[in-house]
C-alpha positions in Angstrom: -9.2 -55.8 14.6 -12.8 -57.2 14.2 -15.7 -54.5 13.8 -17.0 -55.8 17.7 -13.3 -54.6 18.6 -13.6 -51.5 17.4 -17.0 -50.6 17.9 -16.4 -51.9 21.5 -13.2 -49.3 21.3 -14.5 -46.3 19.9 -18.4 -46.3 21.0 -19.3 -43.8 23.5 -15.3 -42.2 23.6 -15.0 -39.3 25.2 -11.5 -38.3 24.2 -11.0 -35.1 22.7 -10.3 -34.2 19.1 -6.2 -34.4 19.1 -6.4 -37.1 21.6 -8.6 -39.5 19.5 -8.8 -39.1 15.9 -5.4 -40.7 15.1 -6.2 -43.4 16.9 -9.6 -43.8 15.3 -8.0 -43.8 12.4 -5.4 -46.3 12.4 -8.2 -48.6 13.9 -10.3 -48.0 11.1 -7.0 -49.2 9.0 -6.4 -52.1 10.8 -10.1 -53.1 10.2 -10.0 -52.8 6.6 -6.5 -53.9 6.3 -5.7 -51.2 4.3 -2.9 -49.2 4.3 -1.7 -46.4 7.4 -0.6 -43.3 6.4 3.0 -42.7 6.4 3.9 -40.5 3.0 3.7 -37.0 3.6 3.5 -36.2 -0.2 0.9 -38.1 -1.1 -0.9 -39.6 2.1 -0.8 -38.5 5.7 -1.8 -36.8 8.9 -2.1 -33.2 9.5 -1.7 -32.1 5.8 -1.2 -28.8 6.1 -3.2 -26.1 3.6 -3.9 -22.7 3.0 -7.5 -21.9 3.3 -9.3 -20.4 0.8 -9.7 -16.7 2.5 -9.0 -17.8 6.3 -4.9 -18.2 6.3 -3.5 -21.6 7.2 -4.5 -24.9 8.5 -4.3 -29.0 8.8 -6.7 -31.6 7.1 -6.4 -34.3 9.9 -5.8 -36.9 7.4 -5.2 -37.0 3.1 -5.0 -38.8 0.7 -4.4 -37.8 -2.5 -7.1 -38.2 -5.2 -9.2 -39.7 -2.5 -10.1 -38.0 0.4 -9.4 -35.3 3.1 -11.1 -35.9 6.6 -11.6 -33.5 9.2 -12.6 -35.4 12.9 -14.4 -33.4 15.3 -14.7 -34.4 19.4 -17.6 -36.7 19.8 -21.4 -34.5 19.7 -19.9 -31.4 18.1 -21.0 -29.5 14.7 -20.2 -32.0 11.8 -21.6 -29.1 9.4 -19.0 -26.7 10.7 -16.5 -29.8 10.1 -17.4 -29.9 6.8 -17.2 -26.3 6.1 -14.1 -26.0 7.5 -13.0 -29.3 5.2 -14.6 -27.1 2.0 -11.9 -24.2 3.1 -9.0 -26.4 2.4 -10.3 -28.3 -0.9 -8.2 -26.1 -3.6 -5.3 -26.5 -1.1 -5.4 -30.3 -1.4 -5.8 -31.1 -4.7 -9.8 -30.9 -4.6 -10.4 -35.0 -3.3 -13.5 -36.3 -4.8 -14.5 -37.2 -0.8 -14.7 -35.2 2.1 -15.0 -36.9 4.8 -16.1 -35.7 8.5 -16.1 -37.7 11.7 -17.2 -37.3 15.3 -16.0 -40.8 15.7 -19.8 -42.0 16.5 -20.9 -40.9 13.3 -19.0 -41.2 9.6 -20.2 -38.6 6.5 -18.6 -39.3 3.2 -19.5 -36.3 1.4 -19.2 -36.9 -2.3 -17.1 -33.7 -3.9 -16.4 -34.5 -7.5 -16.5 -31.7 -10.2 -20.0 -31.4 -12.6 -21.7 -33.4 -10.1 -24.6 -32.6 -6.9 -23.0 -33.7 -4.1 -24.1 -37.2 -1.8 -23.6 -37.5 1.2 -23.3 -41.7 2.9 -23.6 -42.2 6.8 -22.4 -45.0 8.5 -22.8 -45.0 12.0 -19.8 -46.7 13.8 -22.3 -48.5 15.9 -23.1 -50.3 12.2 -19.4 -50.2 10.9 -19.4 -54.1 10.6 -22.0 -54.3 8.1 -20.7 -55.2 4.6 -22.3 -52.6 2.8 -20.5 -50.1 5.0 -17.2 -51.3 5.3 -17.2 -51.9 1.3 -18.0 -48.2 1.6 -15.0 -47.5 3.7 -13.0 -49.6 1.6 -13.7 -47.5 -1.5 -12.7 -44.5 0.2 -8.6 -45.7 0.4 -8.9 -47.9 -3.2 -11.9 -46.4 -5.4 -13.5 -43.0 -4.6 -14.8 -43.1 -8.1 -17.4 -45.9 -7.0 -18.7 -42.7 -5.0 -19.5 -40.5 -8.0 -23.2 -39.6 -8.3 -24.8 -41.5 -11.5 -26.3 -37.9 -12.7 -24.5 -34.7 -13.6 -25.6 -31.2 -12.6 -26.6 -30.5 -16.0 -28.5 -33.4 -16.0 -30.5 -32.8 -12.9 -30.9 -29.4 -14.4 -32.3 -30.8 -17.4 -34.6 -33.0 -15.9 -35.9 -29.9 -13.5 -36.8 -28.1 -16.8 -38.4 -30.8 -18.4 -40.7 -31.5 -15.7 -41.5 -27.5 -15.0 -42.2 -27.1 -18.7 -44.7 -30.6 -18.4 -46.2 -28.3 -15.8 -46.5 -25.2 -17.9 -48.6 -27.5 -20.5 -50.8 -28.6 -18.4 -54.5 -27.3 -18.9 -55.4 -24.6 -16.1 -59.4 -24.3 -15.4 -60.3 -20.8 -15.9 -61.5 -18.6 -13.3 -64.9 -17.5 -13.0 -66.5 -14.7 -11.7 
């Protein structure tokens, strides 16, 4: 599949959620030529988890130490997706990506421990340029090209460092 084929495919698709993210995803597969899922221990649909304080429910699709993604029906709440995603984390192993799709629009939402989560877009309109299919790519071989260059403590740092700068600074005094 070529990325005209599939944006061609999957732009502007009304199907549902159940009746199009499968799909979607074994055409994003096929474009990348990477591998479909098929091993329900380690990378599949419809993983199934217990969610932290709301009972039971399915990733749409997992792979482990990579990613979970949730799909949504095309226009809905990507936020809520994500959410929803964030419920199951624990349950799968805590991926370093969680990944949310209306199948028009791709978040990769960066989820690794000790670091601020990033978030990358790729618009499926623009899946065929190289910097975003070597971004899709990285999902299913290297999440770790995804981690953010800075720690949490190091934004933290950096935070107080410039607040005390601040603090320094000469203040004119008021007069009366």
């Amino acid at each position: 599949m070529t990325p005209g084929d599939f944006i061609a495919k999957w732009r502007g698709n009304t199907l549902s959620e159940r009746a199009g993210a499968q799909g979607h995803f074994l055409d994003l597969c096929e474009l990348l030529g990477v591998e479909k899922p098929a091993d329900p221990d380690n990378y599949c649909f419809e993983r199934g988890a217990t969610r932290t304080g709301a009972g039971h429910g399915w990733a749409d699709v997992w792979k482990r130490n990579c990613f979970a993604w949730e799909y949504k029906a095309p226009g809905r709440d990507l936020a809520a997706a994500l959410k929803q995603l964030m419920t199951y984390a624990l349950a799968l192993d805590n991926p370093p990506l969680l990944v949310v799709s209306d199948r028009e629009i791709i978040h990769i939402h960066t989820h690794f421990t000790g670091t601020p989560s990033e978030t990358h877009t790729i618009l499926v309109a623009d899946i065929g340029q190289p910097e975003n299919l070597q971004k899709l790519r990285w999902l299913f071989t290297d999440p770790e090209k995804f981690r953010p260059a800075k720690t949490t403590y190091a934004v933290t740092e950096e935070a107080a460092a410039r607040m005390g700068e601040v603090a320094k600074r000469p203040r004119p005094w008021p007069t009366s």
